[in-house]
C-alpha positions as a Markdown table, in Angstrom:
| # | Residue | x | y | z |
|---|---|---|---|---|
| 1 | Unk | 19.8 | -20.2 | 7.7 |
| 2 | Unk | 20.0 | -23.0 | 10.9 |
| 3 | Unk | 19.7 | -26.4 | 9.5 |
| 4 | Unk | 18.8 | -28.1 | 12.9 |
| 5 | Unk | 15.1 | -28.6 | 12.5 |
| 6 | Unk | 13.3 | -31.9 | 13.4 |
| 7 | Unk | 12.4 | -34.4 | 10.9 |
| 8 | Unk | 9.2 | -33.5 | 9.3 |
| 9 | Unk | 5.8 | -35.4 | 10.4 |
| 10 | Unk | 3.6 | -37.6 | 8.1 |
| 11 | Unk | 1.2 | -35.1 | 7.9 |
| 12 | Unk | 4.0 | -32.7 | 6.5 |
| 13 | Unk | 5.5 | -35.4 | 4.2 |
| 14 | Unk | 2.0 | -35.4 | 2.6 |
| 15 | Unk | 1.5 | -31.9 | 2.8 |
| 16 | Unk | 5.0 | -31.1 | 0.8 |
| 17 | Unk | 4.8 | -34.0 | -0.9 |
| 18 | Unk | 5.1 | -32.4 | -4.7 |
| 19 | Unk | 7.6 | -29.7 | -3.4 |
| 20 | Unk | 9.9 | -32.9 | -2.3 |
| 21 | Unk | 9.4 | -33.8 | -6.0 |
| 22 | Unk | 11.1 | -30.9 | -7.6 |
| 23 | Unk | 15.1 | -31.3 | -7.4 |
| 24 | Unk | 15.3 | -27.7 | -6.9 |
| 25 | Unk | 13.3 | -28.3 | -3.7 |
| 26 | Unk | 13.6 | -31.4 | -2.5 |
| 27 | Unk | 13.6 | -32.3 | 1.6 |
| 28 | Unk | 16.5 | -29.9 | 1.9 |
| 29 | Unk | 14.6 | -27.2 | -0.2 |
| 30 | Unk | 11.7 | -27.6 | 2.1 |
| 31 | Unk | 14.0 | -27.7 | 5.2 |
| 32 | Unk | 15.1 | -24.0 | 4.4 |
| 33 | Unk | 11.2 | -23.1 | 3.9 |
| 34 | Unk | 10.6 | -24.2 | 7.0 |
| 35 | Unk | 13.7 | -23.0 | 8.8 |
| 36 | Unk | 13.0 | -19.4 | 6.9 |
| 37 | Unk | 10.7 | -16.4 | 7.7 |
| 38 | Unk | 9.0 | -13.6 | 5.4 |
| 39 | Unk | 7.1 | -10.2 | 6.6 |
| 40 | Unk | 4.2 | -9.1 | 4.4 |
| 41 | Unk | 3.6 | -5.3 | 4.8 |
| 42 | Unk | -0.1 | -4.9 | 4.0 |
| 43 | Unk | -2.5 | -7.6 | 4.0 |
| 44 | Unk | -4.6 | -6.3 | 1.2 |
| 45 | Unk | -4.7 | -6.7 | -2.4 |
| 46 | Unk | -1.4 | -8.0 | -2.9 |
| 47 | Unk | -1.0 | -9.1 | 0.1 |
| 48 | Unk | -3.7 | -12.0 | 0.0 |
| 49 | Unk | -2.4 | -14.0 | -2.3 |
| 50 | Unk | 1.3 | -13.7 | -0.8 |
| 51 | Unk | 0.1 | -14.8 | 2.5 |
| 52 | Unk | -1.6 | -18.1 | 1.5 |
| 53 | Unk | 0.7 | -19.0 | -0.9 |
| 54 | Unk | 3.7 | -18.3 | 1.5 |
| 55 | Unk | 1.9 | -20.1 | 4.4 |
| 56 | Unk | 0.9 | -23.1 | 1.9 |
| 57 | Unk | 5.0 | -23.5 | 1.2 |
| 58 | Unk | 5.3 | -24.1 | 4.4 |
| 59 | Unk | 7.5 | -20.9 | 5.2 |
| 60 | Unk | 7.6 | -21.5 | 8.6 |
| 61 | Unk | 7.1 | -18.0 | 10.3 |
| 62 | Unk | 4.9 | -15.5 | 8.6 |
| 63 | Unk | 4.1 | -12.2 | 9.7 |
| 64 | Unk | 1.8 | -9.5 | 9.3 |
| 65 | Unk | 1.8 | -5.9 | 9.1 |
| 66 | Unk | -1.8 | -4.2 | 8.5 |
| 67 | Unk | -4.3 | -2.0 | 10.7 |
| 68 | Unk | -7.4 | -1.8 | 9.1 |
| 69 | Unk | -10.5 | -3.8 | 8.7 |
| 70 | Unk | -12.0 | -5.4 | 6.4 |
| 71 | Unk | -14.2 | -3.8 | 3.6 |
| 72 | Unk | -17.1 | -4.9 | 1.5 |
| 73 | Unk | -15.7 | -2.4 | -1.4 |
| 74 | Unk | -12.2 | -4.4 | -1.0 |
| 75 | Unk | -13.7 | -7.8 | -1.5 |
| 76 | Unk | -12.9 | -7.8 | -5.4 |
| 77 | Unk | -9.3 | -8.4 | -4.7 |
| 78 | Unk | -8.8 | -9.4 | -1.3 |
| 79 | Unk | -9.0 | -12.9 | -2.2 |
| 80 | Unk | -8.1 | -13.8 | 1.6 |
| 81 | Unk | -11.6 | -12.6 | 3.1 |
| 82 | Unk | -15.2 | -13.5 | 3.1 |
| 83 | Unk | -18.3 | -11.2 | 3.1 |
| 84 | Unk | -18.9 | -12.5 | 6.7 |
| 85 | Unk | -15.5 | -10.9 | 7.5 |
| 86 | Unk | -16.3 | -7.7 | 6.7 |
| 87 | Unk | -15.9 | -4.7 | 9.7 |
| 88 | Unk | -13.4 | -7.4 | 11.2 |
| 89 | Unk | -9.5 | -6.9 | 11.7 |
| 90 | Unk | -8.0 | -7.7 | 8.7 |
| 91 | Unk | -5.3 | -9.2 | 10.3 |
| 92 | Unk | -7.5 | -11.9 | 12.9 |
| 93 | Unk | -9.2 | -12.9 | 9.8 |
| 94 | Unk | -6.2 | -13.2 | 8.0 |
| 95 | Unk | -4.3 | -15.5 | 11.0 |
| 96 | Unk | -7.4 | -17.7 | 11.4 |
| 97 | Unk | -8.0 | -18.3 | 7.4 |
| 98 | Unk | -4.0 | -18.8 | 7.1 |
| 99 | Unk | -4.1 | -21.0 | 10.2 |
| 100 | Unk | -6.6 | -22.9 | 8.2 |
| 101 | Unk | -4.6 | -23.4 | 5.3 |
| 102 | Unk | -1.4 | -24.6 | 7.2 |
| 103 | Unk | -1.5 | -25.0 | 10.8 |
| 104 | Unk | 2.3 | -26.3 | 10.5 |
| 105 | Unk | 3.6 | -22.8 | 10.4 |
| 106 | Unk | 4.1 | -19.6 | 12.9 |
| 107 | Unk | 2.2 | -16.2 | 12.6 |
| 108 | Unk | 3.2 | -13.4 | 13.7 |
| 109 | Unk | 0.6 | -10.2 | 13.5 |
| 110 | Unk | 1.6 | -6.6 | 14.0 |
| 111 | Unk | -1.6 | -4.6 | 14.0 |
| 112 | Unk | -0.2 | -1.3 | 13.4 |
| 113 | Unk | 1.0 | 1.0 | 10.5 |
| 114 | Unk | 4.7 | 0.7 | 9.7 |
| 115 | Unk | 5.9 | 3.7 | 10.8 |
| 116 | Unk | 9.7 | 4.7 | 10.4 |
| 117 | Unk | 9.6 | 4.2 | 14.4 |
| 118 | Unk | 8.7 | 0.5 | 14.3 |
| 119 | Unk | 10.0 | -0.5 | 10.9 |
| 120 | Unk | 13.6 | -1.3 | 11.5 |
| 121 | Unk | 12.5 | -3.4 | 15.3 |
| 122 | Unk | 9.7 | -5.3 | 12.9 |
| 123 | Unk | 12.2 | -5.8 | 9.8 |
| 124 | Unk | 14.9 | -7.6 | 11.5 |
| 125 | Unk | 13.0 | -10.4 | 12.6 |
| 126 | Unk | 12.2 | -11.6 | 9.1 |
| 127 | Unk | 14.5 | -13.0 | 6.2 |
| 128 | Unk | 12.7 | -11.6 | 3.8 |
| 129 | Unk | 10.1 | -9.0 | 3.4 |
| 130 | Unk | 7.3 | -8.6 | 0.6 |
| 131 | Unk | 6.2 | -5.4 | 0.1 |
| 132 | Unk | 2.1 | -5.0 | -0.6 |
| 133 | Unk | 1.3 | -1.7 | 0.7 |
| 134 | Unk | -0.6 | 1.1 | -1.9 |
| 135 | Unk | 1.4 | 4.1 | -1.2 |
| 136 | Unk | 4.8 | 5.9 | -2.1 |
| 137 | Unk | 5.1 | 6.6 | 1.8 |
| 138 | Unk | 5.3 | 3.2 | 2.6 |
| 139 | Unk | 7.2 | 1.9 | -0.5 |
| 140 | Unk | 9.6 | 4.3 | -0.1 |
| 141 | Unk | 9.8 | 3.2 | 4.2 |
| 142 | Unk | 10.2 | -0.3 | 3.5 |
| 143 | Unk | 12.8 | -0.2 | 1.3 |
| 144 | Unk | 14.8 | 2.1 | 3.0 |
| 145 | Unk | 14.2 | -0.4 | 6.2 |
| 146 | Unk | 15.3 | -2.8 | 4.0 |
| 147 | Unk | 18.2 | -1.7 | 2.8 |
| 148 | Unk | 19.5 | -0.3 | 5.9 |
| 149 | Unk | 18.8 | -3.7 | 7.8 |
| 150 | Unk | 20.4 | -5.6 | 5.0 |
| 151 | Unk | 16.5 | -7.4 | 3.7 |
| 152 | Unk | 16.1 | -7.8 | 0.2 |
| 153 | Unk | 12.6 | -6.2 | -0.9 |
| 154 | Unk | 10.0 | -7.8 | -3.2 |
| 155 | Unk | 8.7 | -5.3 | -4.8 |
| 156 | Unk | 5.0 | -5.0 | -5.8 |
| 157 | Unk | 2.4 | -2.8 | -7.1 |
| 158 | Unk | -1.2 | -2.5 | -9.1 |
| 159 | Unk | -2.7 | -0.4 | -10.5 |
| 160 | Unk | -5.9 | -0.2 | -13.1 |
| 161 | Unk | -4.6 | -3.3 | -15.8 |
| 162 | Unk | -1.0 | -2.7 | -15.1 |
| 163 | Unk | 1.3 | -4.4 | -12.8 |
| 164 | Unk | 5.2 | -4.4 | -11.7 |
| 165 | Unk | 7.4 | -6.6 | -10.0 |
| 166 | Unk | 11.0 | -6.6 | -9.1 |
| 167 | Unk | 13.3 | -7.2 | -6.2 |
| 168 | Unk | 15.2 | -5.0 | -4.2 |
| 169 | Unk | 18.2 | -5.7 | -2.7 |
| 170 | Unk | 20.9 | -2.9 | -2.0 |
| 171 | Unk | 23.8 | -5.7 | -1.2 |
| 172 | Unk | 23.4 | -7.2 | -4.7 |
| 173 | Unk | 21.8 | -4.6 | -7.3 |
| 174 | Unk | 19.8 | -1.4 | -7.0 |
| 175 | Unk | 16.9 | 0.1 | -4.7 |
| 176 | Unk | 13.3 | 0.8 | -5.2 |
| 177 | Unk | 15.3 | 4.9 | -4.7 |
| 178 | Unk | 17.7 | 4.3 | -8.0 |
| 179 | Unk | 14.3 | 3.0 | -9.9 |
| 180 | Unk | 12.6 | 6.5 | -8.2 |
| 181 | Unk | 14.6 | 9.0 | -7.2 |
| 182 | Unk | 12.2 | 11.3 | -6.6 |
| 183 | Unk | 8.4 | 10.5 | -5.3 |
| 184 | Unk | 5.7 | 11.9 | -7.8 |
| 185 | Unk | 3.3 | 14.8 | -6.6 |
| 186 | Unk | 0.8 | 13.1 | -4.2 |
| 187 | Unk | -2.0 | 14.9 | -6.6 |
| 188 | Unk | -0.9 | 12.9 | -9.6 |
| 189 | Unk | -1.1 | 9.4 | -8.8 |
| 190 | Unk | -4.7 | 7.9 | -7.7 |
| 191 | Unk | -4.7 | 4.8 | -5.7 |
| 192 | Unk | -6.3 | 2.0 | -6.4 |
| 193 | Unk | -9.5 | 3.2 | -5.0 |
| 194 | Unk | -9.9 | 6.6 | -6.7 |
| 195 | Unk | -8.2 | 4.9 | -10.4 |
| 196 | Unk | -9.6 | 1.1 | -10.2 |
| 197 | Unk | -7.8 | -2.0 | -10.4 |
| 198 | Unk | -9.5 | -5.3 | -11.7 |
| 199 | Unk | -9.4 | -7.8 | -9.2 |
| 200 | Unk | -7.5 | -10.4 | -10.1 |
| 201 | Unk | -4.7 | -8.2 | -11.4 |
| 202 | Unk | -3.9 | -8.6 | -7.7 |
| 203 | Unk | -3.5 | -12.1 | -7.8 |
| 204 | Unk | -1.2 | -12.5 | -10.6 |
| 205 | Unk | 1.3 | -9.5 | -9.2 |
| 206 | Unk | 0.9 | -11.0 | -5.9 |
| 207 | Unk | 1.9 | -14.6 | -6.7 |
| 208 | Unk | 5.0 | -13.3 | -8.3 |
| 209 | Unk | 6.2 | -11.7 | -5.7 |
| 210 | Unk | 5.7 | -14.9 | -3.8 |
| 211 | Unk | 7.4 | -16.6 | -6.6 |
| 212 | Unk | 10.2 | -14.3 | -6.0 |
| 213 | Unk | 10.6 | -14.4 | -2.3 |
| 214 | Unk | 10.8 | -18.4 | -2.4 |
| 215 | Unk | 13.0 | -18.3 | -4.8 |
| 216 | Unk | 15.4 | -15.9 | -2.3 |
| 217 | Unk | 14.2 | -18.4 | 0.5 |
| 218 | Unk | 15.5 | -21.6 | -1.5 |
| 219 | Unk | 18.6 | -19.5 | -3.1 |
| 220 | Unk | 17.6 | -20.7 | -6.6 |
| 221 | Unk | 16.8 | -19.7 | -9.9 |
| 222 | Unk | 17.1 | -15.8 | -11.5 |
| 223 | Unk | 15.7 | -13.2 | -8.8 |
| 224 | Unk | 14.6 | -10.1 | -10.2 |
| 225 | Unk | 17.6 | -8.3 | -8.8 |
| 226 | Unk | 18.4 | -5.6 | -11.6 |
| 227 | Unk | 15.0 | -6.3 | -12.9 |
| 228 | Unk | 11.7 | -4.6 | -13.5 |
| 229 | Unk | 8.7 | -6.6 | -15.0 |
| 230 | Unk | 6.0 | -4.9 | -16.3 |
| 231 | Unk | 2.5 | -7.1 | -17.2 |
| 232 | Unk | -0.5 | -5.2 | -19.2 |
| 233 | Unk | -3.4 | -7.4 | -18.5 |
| 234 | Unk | -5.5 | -6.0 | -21.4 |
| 235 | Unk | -2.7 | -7.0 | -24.0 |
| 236 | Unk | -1.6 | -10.0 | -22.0 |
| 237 | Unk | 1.6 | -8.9 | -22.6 |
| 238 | Unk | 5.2 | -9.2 | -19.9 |
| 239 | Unk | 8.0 | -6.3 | -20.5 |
| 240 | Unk | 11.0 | -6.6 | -18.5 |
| 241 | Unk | 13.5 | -3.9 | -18.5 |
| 242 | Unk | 17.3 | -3.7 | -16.8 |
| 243 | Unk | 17.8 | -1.5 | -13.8 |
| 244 | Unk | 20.9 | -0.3 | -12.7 |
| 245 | Unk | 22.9 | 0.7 | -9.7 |
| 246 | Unk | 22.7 | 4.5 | -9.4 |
| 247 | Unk | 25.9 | 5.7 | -8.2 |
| 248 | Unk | 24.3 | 8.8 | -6.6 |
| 249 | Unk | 21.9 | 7.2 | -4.7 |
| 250 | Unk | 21.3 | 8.7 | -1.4 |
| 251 | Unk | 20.2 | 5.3 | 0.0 |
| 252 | Unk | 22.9 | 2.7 | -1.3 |
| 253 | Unk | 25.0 | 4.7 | -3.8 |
| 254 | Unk | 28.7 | 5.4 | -3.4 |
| 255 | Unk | 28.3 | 8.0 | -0.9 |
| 256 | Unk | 25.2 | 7.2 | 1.2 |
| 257 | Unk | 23.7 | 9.9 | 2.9 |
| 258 | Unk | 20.7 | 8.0 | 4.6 |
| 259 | Unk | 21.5 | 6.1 | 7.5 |
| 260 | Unk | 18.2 | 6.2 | 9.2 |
| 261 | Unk | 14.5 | 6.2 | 8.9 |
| 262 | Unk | 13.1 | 9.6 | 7.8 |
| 263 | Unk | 9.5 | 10.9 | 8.0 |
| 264 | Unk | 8.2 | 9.6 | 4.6 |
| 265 | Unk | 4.6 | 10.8 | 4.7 |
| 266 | Unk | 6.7 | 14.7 | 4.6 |
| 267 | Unk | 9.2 | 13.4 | 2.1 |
| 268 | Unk | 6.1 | 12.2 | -0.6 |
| 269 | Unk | 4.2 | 15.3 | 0.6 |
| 270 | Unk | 1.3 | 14.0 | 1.2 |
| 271 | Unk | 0.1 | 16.1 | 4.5 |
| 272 | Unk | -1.9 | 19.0 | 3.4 |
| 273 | Unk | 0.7 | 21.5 | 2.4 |
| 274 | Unk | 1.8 | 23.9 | 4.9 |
| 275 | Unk | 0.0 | 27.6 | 5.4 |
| 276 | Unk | -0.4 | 30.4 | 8.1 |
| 277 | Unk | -3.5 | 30.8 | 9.0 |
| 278 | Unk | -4.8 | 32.6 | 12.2 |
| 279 | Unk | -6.2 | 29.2 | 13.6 |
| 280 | Unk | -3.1 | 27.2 | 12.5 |
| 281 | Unk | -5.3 | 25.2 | 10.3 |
| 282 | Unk | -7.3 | 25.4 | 7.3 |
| 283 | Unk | -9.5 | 22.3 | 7.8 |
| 284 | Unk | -12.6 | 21.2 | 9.6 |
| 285 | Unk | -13.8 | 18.1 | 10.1 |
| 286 | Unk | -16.2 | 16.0 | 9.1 |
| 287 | Unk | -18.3 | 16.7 | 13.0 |
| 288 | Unk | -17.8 | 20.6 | 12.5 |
| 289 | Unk | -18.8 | 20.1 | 9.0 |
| 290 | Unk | -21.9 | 18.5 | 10.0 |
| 291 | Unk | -22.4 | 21.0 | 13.0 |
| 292 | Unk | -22.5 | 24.2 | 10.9 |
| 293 | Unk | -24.3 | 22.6 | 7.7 |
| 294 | Unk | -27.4 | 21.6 | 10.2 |
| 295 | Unk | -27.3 | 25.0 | 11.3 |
| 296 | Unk | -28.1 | 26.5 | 8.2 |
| 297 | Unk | -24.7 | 28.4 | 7.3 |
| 298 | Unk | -24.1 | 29.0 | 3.7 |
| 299 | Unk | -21.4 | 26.9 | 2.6 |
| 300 | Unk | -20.2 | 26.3 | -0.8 |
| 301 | Unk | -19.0 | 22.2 | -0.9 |
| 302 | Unk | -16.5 | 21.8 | -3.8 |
| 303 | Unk | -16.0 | 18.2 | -4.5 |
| 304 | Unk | -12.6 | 17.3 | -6.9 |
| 305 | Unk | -12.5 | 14.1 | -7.0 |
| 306 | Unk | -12.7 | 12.2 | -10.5 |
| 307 | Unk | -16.7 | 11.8 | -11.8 |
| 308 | Unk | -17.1 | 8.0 | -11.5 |
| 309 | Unk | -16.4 | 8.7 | -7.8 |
| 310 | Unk | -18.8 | 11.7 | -7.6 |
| 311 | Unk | -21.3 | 9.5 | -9.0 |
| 312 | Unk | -20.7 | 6.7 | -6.6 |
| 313 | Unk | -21.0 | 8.9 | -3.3 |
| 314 | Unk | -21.2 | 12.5 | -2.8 |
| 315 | Unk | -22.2 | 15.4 | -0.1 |
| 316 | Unk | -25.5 | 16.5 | -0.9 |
| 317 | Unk | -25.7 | 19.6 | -2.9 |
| 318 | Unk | -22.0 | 19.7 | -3.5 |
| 319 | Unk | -20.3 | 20.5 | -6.8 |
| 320 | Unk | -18.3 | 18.6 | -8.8 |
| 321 | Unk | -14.7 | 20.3 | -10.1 |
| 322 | Unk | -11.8 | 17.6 | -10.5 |
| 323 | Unk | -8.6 | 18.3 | -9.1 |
| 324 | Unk | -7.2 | 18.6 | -12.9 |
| 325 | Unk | -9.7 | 21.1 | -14.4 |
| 326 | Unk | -9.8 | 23.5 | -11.4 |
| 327 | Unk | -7.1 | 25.6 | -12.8 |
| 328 | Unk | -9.3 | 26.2 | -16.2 |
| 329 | Unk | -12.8 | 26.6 | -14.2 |
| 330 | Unk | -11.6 | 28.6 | -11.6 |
| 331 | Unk | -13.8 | 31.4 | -12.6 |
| 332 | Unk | -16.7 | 29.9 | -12.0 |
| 333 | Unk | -16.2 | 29.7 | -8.5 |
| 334 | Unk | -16.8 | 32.8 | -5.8 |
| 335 | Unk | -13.7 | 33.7 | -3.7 |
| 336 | Unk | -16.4 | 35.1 | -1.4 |
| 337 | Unk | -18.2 | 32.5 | -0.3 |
| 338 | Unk | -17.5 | 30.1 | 2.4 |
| 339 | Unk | -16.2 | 26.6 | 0.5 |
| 340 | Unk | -15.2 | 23.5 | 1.8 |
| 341 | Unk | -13.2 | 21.3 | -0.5 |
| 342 | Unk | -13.4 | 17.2 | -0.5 |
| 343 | Unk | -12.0 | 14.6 | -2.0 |
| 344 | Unk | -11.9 | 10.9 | -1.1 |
| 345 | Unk | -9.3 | 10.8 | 2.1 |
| 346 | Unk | -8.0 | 14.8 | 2.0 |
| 347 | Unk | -5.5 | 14.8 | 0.2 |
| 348 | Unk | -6.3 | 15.6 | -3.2 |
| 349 | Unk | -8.5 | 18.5 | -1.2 |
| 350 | Unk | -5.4 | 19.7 | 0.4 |
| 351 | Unk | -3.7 | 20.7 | -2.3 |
| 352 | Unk | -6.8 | 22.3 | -4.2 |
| 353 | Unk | -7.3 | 24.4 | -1.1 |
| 354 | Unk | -3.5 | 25.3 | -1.2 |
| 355 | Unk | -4.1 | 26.4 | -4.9 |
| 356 | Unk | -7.4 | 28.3 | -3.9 |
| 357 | Unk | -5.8 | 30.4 | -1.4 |
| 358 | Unk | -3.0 | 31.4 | -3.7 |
| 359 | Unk | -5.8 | 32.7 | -6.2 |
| 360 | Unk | -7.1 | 34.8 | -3.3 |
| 361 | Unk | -9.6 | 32.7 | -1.9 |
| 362 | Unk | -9.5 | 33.3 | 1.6 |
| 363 | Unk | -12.6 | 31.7 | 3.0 |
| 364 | Unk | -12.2 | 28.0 | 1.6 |
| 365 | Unk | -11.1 | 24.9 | 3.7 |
| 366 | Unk | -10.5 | 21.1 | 3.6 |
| 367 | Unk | -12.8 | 18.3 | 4.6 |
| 368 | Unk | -10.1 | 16.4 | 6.6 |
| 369 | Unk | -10.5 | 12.9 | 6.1 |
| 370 | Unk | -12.2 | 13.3 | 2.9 |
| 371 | Unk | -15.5 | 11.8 | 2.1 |
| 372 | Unk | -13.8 | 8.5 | 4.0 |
| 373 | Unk | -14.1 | 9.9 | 6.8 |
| 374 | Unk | -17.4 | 11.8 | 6.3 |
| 375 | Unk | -19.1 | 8.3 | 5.6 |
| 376 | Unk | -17.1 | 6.8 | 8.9 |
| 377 | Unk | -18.0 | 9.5 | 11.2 |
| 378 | Unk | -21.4 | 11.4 | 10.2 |
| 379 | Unk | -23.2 | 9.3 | 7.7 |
| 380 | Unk | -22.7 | 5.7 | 7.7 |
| 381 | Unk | -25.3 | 4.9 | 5.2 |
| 382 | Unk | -23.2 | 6.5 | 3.0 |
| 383 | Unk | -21.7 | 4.0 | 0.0 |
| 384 | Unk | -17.7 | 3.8 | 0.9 |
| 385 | Unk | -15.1 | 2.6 | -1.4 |
């Protein structure tokens, strides 16, 4: 990284002044902070606490990937908003509380999702990129971007009491793709708002992936390169296990076949699965929805989401059949009647239509969107989370 900064001010002296204490820091140490940049993909959970702590070390350009706004329900965790802030950008909240913390340093926002037609142009401005996005799509976009644009990735994630850590960095050890080769089935892994996380599980995973991408800043100390850590919260207990190089990796094995951004939401199939139908679609939305319950029709509303959500929010007069027991309780349903499956964003929906119509039930379709969507474009009284 360039060396030929100017001298820091007083007010930066003061401001660094216990960083210039540590030897592994030092003026020099604090040069390369300030000399270094860092992109933080999702300014959410994990995301808060890397931000401020990031912007309080004085790295001195910080960026910002995110496109949503900010929710009451989100509060618990994202430490980096206040109750005032809710319905705001996340991301001009985020620059004008960071701003506020240091005003010594450079932010950069992006206010769009990281697509795999933007990642690579937004990647290659940045040393170092933490990675606190809640999905396999993205996970599996950013390190790809990463490893393709030479970045190493600290790796995050939360969920429940459980948390992992670990850096990815194809030029020195293995890839987020030799840890998972294969993304799991989109119906088998709940985020954090459908499972639940505590709060402050975000803060501790968070601040170690901070710790981690100063440590790459400042080119000292053990990075978790070849490294997963695992923390249980309810046991208070760290498990770190060794990961290896997989020689068959499509992304950074001996024979790479990946040398460019693919569509990831398709590769971790989370789009509704694919089906003829005559209209070309088998869902309707939450307007249409609306439109033909007000009219009277006779529709059966089949909700699969997990009980503590049914009892949190639900479509009035709906039933309750999660995704996981339909299989076994599929006989008390009617393949005759008109249904409309929901879950909390469609996707979970999707696939239980998919299953329906394989069982023979041909008059059954998906609330797109999900309740989500329900509560953001019909009912917005509705509780959201």
């Amino acid at each position: 990284m360039p060396q030929d900064i100017s001298p820091f001010s007083r007010e930066e002296m003061l401001r660094y002044s216990r960083h210039f204490m540590l030897p592994e820091v030092g003026e020099e140490g604090q040069r390369m902070l300030k000399n270094a940049s860092a992109l933080v993909v999702g300014a959410g959970g994990l995301g808060s606490p890397a931000a401020m702590y990031l912007a309080a070390a004085g790295v001195g350009r910080l960026g910002l990937v995110d496109f949503d706004e900010v929710d009451l329900s989100n509060l618990q965790r994202q430490v980096l908003y206040s109750t005032a802030d809710v319905g705001k950008s996340k991301l001009e909240m985020a620059r004008e509380r960071l701003r506020g913390i240091n005003p010594e340093i450079e932010i950069e926002a992006y206010p769009t999702r990281l697509t795999s037609a933007n990642a690579l142009d937004i990647l290659r401005e940045y040393d170092v990129v933490v990675d606190g996005s809640d999905n396999f799509p993205t996970r599996y976009l950013v390190n790809d971007a990463c490893a393709l644009s030479g970045k190493p990735n600290v790796y995050g994630s939360i969920f429940r009491f459980e948390g992992q850590v670990s850096v990815f960095d194809a030029k020195r050890g293995p890839c987020y793709r030799c840890l998972y080769p294969e993304p799991p089935p989109p119906e088998a892994v709940p985020n954090c708002a459908e499972g639940g996380v505590l709060g402050v599980l975000s803060g501790i995973i968070g601040s170690l992936q901070t710790l981690e991408a100063l440590k790459l800043i400042l080119g000292k100390g053990d990075p978790l390169i070849g490294r997963l850590l695992l923390f249980e919260g309810l046991k208070f207990r760290f498990d770190e296990f060794k990961l290896a190089k997989n020689p068959a990796c499509p992304l950074c094995g001996e024979r790479p076949v990946i040398h460019e951004l693919i569509d990831y939401e398709a590769f971790c199939g989370v789009a509704a699965p694919a089906a003829e139908a005559g209209d070309g679609s088998f869902d309707v939305t939450p307007e249409e929805l609306k439109k033909r319950l007000d009219r009277g029709e006779e529709i059966f509303l089949l909700d699969v989401r997990e009980p503590l959500e049914y009892r949190f929010c639900r479509l009035e007069g709906s039933c309750l059949v999660p995704l996981n027991d339909l299989p076994g309780r599929i006989e008390e349903l009617d393949p005759s009647r008109e249904t409309v499956v929901y879950c909390h964003h469609g996707i979970r929906s999707a696939w239980a239509v998919e299953f329906l119509r394989q069982a023979g039930f041909e008059k059954v379709k998906n609330l797109a969107g999900g309740i989500e969507a329900w509560a953001q474009q019909v009912d917005r009284d509705m509780p959201r989370y």
